[in-house]
C-alpha positions as CSV (number, residue, x, y, z in Angstrom):
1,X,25.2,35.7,-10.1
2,X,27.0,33.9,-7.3
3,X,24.6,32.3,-5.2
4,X,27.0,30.4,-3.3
5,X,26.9,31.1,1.1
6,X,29.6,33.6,2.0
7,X,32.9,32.0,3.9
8,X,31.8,31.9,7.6
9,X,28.3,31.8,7.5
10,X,25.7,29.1,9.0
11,X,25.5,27.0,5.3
12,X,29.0,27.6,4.4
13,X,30.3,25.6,7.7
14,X,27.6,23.2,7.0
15,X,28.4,22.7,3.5
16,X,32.1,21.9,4.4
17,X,31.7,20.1,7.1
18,X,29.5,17.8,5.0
19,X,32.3,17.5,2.2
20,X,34.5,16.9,4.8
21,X,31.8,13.8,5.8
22,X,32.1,12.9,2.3
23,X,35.3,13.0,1.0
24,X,36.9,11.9,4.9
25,X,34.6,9.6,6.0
26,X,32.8,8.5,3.2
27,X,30.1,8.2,4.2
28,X,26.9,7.4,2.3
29,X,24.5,9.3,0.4
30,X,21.8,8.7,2.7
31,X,23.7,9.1,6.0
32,X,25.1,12.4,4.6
33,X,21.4,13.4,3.9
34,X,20.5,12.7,7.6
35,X,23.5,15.0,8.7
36,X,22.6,17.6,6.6
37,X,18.5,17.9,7.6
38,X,19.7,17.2,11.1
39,X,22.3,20.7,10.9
40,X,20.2,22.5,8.9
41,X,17.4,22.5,11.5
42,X,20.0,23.2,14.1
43,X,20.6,26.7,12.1
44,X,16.7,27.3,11.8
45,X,16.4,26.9,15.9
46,X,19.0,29.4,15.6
47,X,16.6,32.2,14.2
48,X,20.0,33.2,12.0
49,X,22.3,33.4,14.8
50,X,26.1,32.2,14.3
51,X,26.6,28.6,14.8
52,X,29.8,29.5,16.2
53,X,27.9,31.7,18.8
54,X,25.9,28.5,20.4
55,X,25.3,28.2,23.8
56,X,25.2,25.1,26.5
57,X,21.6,26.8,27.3
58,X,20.6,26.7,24.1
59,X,21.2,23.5,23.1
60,X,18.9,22.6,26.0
61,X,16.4,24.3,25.3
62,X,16.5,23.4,22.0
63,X,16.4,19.7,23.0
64,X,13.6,20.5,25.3
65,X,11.3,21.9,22.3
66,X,12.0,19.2,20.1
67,X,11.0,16.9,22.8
68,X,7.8,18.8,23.6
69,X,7.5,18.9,19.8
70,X,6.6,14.7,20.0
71,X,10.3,14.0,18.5
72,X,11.0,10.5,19.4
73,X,14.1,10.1,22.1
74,X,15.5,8.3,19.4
75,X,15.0,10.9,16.6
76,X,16.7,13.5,19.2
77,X,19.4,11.2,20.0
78,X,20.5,11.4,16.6
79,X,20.2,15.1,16.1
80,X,22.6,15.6,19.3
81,X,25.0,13.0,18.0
82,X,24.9,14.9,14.5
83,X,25.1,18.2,16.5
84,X,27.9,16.9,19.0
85,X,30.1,16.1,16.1
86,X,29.6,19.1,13.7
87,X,31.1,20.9,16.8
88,X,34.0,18.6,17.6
89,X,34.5,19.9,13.8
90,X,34.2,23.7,14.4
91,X,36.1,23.7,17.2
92,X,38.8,22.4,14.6
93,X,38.3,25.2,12.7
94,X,37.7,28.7,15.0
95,X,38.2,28.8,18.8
96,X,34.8,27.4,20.6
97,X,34.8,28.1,24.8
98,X,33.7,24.7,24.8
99,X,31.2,21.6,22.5
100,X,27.7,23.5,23.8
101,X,26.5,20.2,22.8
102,X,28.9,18.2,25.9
103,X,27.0,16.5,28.4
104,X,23.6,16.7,26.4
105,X,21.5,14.3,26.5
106,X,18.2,12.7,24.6
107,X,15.1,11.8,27.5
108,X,15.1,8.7,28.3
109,X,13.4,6.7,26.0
110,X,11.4,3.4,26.8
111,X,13.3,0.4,25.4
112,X,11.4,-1.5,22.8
113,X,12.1,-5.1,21.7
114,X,12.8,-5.8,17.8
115,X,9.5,-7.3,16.2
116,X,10.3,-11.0,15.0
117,X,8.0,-13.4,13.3
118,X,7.7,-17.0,14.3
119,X,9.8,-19.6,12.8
120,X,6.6,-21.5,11.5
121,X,5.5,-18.2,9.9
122,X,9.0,-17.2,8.6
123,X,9.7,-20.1,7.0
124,X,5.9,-19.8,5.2
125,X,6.9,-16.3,4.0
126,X,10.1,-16.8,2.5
127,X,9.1,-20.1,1.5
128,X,6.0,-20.0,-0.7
129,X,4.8,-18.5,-3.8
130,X,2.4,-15.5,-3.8
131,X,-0.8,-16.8,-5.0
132,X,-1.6,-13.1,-6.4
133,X,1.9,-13.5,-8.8
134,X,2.3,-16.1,-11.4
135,X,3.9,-18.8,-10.2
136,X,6.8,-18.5,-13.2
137,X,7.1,-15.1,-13.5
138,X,10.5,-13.1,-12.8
139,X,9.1,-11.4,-10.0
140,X,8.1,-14.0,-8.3
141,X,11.0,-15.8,-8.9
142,X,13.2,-12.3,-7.9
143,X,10.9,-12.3,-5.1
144,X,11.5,-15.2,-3.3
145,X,14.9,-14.9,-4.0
146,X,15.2,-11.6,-2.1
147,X,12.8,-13.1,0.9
148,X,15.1,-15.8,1.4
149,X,18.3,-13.8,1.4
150,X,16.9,-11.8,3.8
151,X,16.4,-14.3,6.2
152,X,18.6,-17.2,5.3
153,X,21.9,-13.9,5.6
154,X,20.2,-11.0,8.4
155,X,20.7,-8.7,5.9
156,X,19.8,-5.1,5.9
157,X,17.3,-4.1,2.9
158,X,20.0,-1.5,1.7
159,X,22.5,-4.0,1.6
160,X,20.2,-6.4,-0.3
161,X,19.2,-3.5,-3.1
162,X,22.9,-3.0,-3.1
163,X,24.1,-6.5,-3.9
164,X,25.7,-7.3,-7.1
165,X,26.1,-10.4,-9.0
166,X,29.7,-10.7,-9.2
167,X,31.1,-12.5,-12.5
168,X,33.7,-15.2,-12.0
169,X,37.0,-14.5,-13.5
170,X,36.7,-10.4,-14.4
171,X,39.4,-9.0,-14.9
172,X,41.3,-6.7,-17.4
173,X,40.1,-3.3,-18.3
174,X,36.5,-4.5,-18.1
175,X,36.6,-6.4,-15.4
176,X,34.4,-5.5,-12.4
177,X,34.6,-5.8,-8.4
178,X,31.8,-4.5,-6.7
179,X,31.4,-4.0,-3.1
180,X,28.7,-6.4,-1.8
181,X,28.0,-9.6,-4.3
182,X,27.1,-12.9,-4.2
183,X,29.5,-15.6,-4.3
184,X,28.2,-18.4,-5.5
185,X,31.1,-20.9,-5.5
186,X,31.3,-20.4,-1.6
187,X,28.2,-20.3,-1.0
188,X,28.4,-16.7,0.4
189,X,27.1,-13.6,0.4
190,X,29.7,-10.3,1.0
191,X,28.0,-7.1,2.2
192,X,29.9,-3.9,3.1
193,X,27.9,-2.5,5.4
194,X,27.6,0.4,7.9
195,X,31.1,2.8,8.1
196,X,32.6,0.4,5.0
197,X,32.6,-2.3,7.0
198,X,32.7,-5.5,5.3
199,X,31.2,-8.8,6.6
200,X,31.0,-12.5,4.6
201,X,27.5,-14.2,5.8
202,X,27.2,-18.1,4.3
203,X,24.0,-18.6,2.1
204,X,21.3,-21.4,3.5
205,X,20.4,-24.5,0.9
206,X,16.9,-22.9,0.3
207,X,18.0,-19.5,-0.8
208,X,20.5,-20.7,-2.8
209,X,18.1,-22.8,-4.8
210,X,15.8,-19.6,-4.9
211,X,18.7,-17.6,-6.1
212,X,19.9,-20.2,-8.9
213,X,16.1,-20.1,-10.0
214,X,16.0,-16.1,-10.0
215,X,19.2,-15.4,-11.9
216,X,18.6,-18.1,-14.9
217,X,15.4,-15.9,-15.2
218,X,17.2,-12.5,-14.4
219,X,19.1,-13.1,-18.0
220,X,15.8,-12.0,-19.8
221,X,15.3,-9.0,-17.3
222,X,18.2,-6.8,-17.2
223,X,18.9,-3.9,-19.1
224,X,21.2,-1.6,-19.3
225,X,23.7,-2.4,-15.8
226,X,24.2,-6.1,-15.8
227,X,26.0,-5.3,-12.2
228,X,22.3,-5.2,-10.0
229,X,21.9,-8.3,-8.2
230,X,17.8,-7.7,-7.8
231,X,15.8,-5.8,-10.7
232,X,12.6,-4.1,-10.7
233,X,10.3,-4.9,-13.8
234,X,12.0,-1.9,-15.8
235,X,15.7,-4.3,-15.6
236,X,17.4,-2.0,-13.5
237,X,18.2,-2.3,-9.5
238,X,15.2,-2.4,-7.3
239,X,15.0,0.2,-5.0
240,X,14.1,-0.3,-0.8
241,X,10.7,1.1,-1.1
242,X,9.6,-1.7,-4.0
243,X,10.9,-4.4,-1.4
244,X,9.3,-3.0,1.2
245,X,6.2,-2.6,-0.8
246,X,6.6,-6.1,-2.3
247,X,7.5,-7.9,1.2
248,X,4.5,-6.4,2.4
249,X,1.9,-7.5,-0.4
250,X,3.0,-10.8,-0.6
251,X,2.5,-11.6,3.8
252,X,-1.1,-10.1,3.2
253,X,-1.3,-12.5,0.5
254,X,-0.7,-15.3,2.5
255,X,-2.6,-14.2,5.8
256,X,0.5,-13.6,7.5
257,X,-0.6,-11.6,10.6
258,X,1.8,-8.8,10.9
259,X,2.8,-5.7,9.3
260,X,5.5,-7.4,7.7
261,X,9.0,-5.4,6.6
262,X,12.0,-6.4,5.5
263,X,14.1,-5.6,9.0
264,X,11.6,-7.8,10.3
265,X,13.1,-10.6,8.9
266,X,16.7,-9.6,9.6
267,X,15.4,-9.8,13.3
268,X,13.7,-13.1,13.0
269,X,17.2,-14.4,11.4
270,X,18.8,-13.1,14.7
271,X,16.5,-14.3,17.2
272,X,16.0,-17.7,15.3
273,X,19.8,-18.3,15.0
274,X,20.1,-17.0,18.9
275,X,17.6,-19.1,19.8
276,X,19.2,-22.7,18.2
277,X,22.9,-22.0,18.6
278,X,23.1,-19.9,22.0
279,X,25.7,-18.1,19.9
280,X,25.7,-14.1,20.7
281,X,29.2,-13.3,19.2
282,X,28.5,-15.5,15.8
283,X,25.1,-13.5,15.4
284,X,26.7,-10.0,16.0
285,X,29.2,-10.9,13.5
286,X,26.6,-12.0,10.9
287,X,24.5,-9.3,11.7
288,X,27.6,-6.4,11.4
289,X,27.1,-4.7,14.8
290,X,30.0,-2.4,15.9
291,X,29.2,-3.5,19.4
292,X,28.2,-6.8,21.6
293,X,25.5,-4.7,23.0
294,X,23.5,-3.8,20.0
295,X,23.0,-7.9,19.5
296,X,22.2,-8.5,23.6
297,X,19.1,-7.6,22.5
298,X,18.0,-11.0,21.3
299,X,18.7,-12.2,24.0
300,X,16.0,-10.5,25.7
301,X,13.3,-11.1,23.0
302,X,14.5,-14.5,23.2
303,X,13.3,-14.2,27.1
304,X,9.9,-13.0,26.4
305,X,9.3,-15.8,24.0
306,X,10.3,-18.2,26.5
307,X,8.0,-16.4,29.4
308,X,5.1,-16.4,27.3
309,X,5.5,-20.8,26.6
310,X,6.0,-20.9,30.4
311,X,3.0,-18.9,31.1
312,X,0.8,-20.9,28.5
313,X,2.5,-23.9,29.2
314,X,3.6,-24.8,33.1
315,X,1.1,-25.7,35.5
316,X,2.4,-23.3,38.1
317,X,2.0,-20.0,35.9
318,X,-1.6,-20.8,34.8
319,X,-4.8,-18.9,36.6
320,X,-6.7,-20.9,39.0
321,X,-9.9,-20.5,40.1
322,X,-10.2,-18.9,44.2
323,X,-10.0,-21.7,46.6
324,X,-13.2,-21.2,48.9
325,X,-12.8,-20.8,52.6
């Protein structure tokens, strides 16, 4: 039985739309994932009306529900943006009056600063064992490594899971050249990032040490792809969730006091590095934004820190007790 959807309905537009993500864009697996839940719930709003068929009006009030539903501004941001697009596609495809999406936008959402850790406790983090790991074991070992990558490089945890170690010299029919590896002649790491975008990001002394350590003991770890970078204790890649699980063990190990996650170091290395070089455009280059903007804000958490060492600091900003008349 053919249980494919018929030419011209809801999940057939979908469907190609998303192969045309795929195959056009390239996009990745998990991005394509997002699109797909973010479509498919437009088509549920729908009640089985024709995607073709939607309305200005509707999209509004459609935006209005999800808001009233307690979906984050962000969360409907990205729905309208997914929506927005899969239009611009349509339009492509079968006369539209006009994108019923156009001039829709998320409420306004309050504007939250990145959560950073203190340089005294990020350097403690990355920096020492977990006293609830042996001290010699491969994960601890693969463990620190991954900890000081993160914040020696601002790199994102799927770009971490993703690295590779990349073998000097391959070549030939067995040779191999990944996308995002470790170089360790340079003293670089080389990501490609969000969109395919590829970025080199230097290495610090401390997690190259921790990274010569981890791959001499990585040798009696790996299995069957000798490609992954970081392994889990089965010696294959590790996935995000056992970093995030792992980062977050190992801070309540060592009193750290915050709900510790690996973005959370990718923002300390931002607002640290702002913070001693004054440099905005070096850190959105590290970093990989697309845009200036999406690194300004550092700047601002780099503000509040220094408001709240005036206010505990400067004699002017303490509280005083009432003069008496």
């Amino acid at each position: 039985m053919n249980t494919a959807p018929a030419a011209g309905s809801n999940d057939a537009r979908i469907d190609s739309y998303l192969d045309c993500l795929k195959t056009q864009r390239k996009l990745s697996p998990h991005t394509l994932d997002n699109y797909a839940r973010d479509l498919r719930a437009l088509a549920s709003m729908l009640d089985g009306a024709a995607l073709a068929a939607t309305s200005h009006a509707q999209v509004r009030n459609m935006t209005s529900r999800l808001h009233a539903r307690g979906l984050s501004a962000r969360s409907i941001a990205r729905k309208l943006s997914a929506w927005r697009g899969f239009f611009r596609w349509l339009s492509e495809q079968t006369p539209l009056a006009s994108n019923p999406v156009g001039g829709v936008k998320a409420p306004r959402r309050a504007r939250t600063l990145p959560q950073a850790l203190g340089a005294d406790d990020a350097v403690r983090l990355v920096s020492k064992p977990s006293p609830a790991i042996a001290a010699d074991s491969a994960m601890q070992l693969c463990n620190r490594a991954m900890f000081e990558l993160l914040y020696s490089s601002g790199l994102r945890v799927s770009e971490l899971v993703g690295l590779d170690l990349r073998y000097a010299h391959a070549s030939g029919p067995g040779g191999y050249t990944s996308g995002s590896w470790i170089d360790l002649d340079t003293r670089d790491v080389i990501v490609t990032g969000k969109g395919g975008k590829v970025r080199s990001v230097p290495v610090g002394r401390g997690a190259m040490l921790a990274l010569q350590a981890w791959i001499a003991a990585r040798t009696a770890v790996v299995r069957l792809d000798p490609h992954p970078l970081f392994l889990n204790e089965r010696g294959s890649r590790i996935s995000v969730r056992t970093v995030q699980l792992r980062i977050k063990a190992h801070a309540q190990a060592l009193g750290i006091p915050a709900d510790v996650h690996p973005h959370m170091l990718r923002h300390s290395f931002a607002s640290h590095l702002l913070q001693s070089s004054g440099d905005l455009r070096a850190v959105q280059e590290m970093l990989g934004h697309e845009s200036l903007a999406a690194t300004q804000i550092y700047t601002a958490l780099d503000f509040q820190r220094l408001a709240t060492v005036y206010d505990a600091a400067h004699p002017r900003a303490k509280k005083k007790s009432p003069v008496a008349d």
